[in-house]
PDBQT receptor file of N, H, CA, C and O in Angstrom, charges set to zero:
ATOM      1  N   UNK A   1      91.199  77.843 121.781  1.00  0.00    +0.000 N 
ATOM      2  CA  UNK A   1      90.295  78.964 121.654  1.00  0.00    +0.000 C 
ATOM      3  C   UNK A   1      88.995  78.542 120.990  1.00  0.00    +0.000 C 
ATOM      4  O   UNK A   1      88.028  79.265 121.230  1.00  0.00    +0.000 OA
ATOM      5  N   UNK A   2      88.833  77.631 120.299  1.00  0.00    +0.000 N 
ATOM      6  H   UNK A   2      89.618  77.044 120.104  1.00  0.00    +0.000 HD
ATOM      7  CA  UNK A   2      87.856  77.002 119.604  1.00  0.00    +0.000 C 
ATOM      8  C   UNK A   2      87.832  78.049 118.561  1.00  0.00    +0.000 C 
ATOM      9  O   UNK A   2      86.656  78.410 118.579  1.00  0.00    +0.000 OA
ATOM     10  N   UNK A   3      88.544  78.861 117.515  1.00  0.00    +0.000 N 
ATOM     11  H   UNK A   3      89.500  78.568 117.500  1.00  0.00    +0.000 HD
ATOM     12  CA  UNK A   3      88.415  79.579 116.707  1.00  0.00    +0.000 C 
ATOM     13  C   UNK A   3      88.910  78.728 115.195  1.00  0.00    +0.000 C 
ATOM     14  O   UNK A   3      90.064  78.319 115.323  1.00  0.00    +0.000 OA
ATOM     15  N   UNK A   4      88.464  78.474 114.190  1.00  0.00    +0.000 N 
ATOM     16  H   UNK A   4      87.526  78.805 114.087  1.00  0.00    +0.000 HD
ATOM     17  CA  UNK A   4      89.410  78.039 112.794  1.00  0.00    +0.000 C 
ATOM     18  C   UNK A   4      90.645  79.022 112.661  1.00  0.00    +0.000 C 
ATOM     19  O   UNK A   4      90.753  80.218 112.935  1.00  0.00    +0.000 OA
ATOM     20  N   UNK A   5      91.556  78.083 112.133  1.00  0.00    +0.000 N 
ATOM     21  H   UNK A   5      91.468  77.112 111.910  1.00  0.00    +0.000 HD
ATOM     22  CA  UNK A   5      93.008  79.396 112.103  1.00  0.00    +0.000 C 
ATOM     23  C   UNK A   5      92.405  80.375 110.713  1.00  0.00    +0.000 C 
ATOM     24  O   UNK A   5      92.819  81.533 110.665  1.00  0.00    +0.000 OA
ATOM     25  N   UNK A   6      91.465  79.912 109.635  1.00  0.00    +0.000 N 
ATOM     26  H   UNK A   6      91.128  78.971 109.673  1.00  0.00    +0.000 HD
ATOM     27  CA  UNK A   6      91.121  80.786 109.025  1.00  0.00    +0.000 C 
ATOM     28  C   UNK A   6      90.504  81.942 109.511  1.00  0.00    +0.000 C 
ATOM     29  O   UNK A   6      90.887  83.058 109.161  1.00  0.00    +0.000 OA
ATOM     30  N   UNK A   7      89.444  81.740 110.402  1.00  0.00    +0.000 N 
ATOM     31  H   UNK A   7      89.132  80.833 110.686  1.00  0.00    +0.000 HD
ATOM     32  CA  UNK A   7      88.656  82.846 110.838  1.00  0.00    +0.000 C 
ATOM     33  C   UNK A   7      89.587  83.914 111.703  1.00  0.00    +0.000 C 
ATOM     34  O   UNK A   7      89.189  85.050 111.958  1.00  0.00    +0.000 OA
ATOM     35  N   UNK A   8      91.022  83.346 112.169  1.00  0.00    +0.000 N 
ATOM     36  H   UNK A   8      91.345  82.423 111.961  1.00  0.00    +0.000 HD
ATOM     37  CA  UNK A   8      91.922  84.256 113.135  1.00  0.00    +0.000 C 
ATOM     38  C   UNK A   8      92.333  85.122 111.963  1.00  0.00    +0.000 C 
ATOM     39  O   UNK A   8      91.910  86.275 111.882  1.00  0.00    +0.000 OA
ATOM     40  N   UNK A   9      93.287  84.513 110.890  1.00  0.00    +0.000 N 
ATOM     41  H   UNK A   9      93.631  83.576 110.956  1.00  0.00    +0.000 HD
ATOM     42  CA  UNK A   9      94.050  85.644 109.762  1.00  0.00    +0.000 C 
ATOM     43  C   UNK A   9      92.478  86.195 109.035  1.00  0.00    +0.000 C 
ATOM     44  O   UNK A   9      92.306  87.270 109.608  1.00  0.00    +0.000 OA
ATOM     45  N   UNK A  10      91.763  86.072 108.465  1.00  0.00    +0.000 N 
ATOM     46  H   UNK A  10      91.903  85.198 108.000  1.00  0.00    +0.000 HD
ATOM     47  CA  UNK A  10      90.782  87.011 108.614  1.00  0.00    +0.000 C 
ATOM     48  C   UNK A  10      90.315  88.210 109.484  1.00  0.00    +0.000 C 
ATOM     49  O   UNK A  10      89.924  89.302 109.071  1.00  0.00    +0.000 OA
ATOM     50  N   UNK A  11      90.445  87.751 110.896  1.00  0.00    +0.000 N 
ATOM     51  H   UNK A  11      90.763  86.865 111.231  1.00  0.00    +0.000 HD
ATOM     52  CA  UNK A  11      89.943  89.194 111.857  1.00  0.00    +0.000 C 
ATOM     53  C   UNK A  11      91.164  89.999 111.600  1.00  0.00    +0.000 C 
ATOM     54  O   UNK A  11      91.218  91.222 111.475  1.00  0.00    +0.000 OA
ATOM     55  N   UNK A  12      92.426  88.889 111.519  1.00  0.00    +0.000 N 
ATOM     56  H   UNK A  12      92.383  87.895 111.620  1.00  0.00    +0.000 HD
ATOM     57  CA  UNK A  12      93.748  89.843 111.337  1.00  0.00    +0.000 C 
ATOM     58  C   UNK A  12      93.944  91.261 110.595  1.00  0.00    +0.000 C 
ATOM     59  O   UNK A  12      94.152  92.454 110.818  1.00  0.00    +0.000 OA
ATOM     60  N   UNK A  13      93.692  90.112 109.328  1.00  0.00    +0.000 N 
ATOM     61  H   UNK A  13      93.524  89.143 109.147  1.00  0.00    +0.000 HD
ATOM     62  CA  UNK A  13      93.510  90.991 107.995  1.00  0.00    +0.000 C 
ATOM     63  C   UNK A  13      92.031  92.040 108.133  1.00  0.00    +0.000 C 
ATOM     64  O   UNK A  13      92.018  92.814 107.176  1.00  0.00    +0.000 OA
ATOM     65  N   UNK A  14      91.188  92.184 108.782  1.00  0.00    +0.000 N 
ATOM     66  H   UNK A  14      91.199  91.556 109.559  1.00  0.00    +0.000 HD
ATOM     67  CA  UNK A  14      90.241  93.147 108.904  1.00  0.00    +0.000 C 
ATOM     68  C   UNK A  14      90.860  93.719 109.373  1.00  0.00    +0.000 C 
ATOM     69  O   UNK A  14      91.222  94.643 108.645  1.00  0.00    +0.000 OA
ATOM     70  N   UNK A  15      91.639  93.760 111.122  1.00  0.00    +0.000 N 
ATOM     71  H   UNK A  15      91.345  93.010 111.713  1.00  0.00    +0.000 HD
ATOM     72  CA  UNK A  15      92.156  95.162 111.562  1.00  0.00    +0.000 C 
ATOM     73  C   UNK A  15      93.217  95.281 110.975  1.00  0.00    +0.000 C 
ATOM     74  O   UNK A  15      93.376  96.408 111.445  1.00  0.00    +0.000 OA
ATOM     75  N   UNK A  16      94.482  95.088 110.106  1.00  0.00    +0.000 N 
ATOM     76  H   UNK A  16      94.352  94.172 109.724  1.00  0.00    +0.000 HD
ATOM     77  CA  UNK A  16      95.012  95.604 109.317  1.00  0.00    +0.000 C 
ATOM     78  C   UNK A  16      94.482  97.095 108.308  1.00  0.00    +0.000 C 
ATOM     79  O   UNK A  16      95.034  98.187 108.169  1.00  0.00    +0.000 OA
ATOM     80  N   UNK A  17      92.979  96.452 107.637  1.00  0.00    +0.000 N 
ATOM     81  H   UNK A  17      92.531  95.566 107.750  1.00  0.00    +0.000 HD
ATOM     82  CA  UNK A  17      92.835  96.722 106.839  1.00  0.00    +0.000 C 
ATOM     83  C   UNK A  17      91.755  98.321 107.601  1.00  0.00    +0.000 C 
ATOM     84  O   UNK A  17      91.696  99.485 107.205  1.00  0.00    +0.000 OA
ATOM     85  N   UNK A  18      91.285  97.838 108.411  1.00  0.00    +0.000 N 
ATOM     86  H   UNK A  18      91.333  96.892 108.733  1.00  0.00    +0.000 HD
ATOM     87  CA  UNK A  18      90.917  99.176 109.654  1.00  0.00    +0.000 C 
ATOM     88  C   UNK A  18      91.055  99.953 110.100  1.00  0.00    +0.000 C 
ATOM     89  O   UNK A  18      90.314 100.893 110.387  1.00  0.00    +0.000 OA
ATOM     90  N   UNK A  19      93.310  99.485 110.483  1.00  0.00    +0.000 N 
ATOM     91  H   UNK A  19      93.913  98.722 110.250  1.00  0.00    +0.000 HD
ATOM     92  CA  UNK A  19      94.039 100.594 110.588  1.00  0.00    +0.000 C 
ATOM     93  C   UNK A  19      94.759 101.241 109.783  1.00  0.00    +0.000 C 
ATOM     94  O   UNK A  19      95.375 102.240 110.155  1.00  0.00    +0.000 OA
ATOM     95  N   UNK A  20      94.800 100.855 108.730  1.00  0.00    +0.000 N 
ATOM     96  H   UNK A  20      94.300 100.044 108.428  1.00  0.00    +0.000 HD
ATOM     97  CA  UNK A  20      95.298 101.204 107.671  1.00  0.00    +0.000 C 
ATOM     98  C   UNK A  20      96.564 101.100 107.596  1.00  0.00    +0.000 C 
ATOM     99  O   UNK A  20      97.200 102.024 107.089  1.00  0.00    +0.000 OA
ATOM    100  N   UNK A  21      97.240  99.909 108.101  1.00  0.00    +0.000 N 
ATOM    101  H   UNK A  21      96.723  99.158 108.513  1.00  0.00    +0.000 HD
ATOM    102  CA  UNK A  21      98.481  99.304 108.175  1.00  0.00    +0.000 C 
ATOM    103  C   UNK A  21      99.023  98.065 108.030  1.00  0.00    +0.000 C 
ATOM    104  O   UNK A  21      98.335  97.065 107.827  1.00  0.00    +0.000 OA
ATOM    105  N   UNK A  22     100.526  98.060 108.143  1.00  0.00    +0.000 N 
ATOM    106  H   UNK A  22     101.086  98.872 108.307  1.00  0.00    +0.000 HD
ATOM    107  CA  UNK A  22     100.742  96.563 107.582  1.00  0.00    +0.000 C 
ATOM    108  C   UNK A  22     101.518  95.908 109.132  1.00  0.00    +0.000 C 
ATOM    109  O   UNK A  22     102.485  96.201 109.836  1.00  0.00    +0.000 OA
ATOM    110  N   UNK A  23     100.559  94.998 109.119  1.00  0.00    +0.000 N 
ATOM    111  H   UNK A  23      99.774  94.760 108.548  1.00  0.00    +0.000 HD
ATOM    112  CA  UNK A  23     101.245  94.121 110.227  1.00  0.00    +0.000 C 
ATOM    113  C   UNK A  23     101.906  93.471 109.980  1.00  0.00    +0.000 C 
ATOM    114  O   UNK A  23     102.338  92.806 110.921  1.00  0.00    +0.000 OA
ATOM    115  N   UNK A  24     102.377  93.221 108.817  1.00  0.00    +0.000 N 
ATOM    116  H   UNK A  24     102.025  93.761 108.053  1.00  0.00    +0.000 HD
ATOM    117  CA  UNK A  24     103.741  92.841 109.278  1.00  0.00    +0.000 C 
ATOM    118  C   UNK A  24     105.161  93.379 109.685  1.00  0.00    +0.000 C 
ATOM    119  O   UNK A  24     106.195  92.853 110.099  1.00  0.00    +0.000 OA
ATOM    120  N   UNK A  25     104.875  94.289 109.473  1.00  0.00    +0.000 N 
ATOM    121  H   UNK A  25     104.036  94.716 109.137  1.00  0.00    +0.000 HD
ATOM    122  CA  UNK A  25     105.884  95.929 110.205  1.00  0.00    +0.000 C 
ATOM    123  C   UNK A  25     106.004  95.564 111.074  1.00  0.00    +0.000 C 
ATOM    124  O   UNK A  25     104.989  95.643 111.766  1.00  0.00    +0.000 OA
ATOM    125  N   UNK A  26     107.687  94.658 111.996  1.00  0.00    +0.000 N 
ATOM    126  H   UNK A  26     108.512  94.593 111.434  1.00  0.00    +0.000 HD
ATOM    127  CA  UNK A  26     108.038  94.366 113.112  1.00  0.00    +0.000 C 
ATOM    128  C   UNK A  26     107.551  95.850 114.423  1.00  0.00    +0.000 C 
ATOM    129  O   UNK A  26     107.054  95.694 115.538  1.00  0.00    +0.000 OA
ATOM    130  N   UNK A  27     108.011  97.463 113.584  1.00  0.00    +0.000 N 
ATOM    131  H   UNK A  27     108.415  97.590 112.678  1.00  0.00    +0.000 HD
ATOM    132  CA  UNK A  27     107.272  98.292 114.164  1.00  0.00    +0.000 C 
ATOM    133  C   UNK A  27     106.330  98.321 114.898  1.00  0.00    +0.000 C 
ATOM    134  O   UNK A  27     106.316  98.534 116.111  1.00  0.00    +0.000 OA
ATOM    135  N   UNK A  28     105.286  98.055 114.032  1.00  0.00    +0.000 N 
ATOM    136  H   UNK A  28     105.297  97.882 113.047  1.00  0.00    +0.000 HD
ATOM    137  CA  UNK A  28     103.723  98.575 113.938  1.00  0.00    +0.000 C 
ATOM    138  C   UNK A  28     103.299  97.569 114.721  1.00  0.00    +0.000 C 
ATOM    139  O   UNK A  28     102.178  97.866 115.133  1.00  0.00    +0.000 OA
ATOM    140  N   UNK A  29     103.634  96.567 115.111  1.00  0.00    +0.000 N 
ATOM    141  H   UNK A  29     104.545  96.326 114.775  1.00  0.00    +0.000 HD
ATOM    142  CA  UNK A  29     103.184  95.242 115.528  1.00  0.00    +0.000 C 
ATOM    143  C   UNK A  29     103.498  95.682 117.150  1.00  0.00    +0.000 C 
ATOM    144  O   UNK A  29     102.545  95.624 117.927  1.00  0.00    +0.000 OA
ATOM    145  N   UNK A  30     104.776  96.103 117.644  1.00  0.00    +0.000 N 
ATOM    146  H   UNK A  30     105.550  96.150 117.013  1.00  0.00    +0.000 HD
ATOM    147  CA  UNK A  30     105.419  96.946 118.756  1.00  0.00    +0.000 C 
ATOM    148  C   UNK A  30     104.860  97.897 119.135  1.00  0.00    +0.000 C 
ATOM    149  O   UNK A  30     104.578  97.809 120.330  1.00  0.00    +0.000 OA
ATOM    150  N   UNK A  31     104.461  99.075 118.527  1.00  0.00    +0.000 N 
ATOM    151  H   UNK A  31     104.690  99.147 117.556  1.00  0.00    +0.000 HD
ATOM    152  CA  UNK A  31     103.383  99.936 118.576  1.00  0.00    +0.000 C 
ATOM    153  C   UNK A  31     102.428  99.803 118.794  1.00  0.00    +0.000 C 
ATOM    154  O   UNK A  31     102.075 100.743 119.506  1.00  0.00    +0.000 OA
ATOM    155  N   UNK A  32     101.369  98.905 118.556  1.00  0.00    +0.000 N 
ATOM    156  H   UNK A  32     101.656  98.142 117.978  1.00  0.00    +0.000 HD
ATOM    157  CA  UNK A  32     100.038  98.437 119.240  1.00  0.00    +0.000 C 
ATOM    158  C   UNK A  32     100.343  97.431 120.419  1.00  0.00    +0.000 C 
ATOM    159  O   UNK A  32      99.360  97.154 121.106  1.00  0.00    +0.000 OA
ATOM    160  N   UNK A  33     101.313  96.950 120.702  1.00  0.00    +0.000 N 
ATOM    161  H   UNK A  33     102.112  97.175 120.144  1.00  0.00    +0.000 HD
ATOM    162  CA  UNK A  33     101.441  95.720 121.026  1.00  0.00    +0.000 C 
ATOM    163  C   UNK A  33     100.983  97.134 122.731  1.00  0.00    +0.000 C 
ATOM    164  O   UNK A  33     100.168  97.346 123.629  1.00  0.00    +0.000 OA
ATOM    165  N   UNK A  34     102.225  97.633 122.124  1.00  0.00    +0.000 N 
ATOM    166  H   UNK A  34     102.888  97.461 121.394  1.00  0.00    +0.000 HD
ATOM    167  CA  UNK A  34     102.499  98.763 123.697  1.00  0.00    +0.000 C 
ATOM    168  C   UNK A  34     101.304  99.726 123.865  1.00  0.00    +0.000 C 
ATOM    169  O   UNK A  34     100.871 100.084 124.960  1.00  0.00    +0.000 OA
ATOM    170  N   UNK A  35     100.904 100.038 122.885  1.00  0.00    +0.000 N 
ATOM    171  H   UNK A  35     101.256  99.747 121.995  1.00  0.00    +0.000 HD
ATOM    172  CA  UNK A  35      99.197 101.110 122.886  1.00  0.00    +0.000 C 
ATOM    173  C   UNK A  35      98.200 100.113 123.965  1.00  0.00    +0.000 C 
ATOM    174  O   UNK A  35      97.686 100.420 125.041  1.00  0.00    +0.000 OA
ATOM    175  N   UNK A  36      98.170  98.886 123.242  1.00  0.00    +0.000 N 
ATOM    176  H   UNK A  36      98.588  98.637 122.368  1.00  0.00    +0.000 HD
ATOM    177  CA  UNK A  36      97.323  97.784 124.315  1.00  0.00    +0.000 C 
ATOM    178  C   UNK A  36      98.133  97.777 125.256  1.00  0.00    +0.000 C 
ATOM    179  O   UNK A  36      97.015  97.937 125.747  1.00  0.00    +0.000 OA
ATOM    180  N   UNK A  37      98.909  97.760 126.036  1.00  0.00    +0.000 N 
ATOM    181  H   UNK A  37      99.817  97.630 125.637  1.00  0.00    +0.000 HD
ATOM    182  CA  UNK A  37      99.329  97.665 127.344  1.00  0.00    +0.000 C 
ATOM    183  C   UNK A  37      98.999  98.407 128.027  1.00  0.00    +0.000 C 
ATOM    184  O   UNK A  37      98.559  98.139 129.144  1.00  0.00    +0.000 OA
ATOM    185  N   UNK A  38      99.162 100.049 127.360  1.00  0.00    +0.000 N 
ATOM    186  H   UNK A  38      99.520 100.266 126.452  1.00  0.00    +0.000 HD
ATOM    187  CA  UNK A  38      98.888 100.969 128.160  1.00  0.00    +0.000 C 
ATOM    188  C   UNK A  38      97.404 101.141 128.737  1.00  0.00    +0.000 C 
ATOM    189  O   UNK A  38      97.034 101.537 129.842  1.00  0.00    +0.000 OA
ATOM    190  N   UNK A  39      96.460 100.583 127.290  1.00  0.00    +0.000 N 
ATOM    191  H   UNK A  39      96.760 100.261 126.392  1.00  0.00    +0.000 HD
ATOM    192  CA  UNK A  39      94.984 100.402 127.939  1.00  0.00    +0.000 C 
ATOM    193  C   UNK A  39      94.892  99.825 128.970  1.00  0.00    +0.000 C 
ATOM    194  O   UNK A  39      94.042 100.311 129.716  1.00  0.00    +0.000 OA
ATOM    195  N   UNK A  40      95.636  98.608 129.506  1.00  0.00    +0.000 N 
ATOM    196  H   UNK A  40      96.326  98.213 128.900  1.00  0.00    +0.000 HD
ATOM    197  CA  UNK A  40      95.302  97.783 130.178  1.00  0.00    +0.000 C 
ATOM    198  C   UNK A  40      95.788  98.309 132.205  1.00  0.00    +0.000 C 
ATOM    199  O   UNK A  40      95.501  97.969 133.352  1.00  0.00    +0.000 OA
ATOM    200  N   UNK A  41      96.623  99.264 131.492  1.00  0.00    +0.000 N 
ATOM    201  H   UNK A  41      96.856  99.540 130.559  1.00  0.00    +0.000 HD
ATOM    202  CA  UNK A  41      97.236 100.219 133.120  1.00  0.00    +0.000 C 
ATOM    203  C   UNK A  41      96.484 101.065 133.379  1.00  0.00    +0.000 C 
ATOM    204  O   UNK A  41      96.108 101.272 134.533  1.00  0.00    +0.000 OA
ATOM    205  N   UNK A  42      96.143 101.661 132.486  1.00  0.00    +0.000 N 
ATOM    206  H   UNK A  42      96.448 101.493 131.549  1.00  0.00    +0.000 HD
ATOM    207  CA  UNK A  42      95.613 102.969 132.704  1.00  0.00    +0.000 C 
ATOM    208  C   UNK A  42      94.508 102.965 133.455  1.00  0.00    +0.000 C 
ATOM    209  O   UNK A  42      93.643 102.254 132.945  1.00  0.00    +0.000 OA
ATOM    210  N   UNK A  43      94.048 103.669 134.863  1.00  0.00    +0.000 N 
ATOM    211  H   UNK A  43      94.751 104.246 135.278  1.00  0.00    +0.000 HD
ATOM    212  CA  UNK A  43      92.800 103.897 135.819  1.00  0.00    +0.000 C 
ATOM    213  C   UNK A  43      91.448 104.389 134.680  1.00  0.00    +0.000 C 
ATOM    214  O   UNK A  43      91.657 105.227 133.802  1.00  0.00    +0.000 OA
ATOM    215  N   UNK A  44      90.594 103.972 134.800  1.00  0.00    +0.000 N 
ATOM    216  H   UNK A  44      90.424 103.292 135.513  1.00  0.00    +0.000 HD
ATOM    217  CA  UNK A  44      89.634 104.029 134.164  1.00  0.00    +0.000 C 
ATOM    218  C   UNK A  44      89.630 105.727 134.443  1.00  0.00    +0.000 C 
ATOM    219  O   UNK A  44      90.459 106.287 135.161  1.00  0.00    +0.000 OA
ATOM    220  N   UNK A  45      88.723 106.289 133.852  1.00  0.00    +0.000 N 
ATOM    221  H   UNK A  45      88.050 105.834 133.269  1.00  0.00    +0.000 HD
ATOM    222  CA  UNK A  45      87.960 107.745 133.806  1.00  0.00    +0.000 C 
ATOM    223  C   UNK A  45      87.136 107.895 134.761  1.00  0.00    +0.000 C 
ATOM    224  O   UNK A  45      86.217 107.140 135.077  1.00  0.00    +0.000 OA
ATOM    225  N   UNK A  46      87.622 109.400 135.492  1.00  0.00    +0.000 N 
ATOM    226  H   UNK A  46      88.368 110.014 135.236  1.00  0.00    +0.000 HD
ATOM    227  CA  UNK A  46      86.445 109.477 136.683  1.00  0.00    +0.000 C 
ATOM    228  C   UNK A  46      85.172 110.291 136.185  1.00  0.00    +0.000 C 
ATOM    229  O   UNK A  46      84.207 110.447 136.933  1.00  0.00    +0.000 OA
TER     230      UNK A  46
């Protein structure tokens, strides 16, 4: 990716701190994992 692994747990820790949750919650991690999927099906807006 050409990214530092620092600069990755940083963006991490921003959207953690964005959503106001803890990723490490096997949950919460499942829960977005599937929220992003659904973005990715879903027909755009007419």
């Amino acid at each position: 990716m050409g990214i530092h692994r620092n600069t990755v747990r940083q963006r991490i820790t921003r959207i953690a701190t964005l959503l106001d949750t803890d990723l490490d919650d096997p949950d919460i991690r499942m829960e977005l994992w599937f929220a992003l999927r659904s973005l990715d099906r879903d027909p755009p807006p007419a």
